[in-house]
C-alpha positions, 0 to 999 in steps of 0.5 A, spaced: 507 500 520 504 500 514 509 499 509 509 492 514 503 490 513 502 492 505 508 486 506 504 482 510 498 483 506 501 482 501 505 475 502 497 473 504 494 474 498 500 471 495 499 464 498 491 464 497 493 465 489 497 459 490 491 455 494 486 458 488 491 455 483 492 449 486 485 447 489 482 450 483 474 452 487 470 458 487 471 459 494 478 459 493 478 463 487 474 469 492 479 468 497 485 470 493 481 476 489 479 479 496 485 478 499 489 482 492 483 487 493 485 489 500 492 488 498 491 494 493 487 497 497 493 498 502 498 499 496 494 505 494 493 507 500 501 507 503 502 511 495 497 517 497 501 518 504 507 518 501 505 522 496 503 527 501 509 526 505 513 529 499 508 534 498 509 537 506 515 537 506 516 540 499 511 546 503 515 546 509 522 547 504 518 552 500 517 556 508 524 555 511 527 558 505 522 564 506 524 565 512 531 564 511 531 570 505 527 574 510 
């Protein structure tokens, strides 16, 4: 799910980088940089959960062997 929101966040930003180019406001441009802003925002976030992912299933592989060796 949230891999396909960064899409969709992502796509939307990309559009109001188009529009500040093309209309060239300021109101636009805050557009676009808010709009990239959340994009990262989520970006980072989905990189964080999957990093956590990694290292929760790193523990649990780290456990089963434990209790496979006992």
């Amino acid at each position: 799910m949230c891999e396909e929101q960064l899409v969709q966040i992502s796509d939307e930003a990309d559009e109001c980088r188009l529009r500040a180019l093309v209309s060239e406001t300021p109101i636009a441009e805050r557009e676009h940089r808010e709009a990239q802003r959340h994009a990262d925002r989520l970006r980072q976030h989905r990189d964080e959960l999957a990093a956590r992912v990694a290292r929760l299933e790193a523990d649990q592989d780290a456990l089963l062997d434990r209790f496979t060796a006992s």
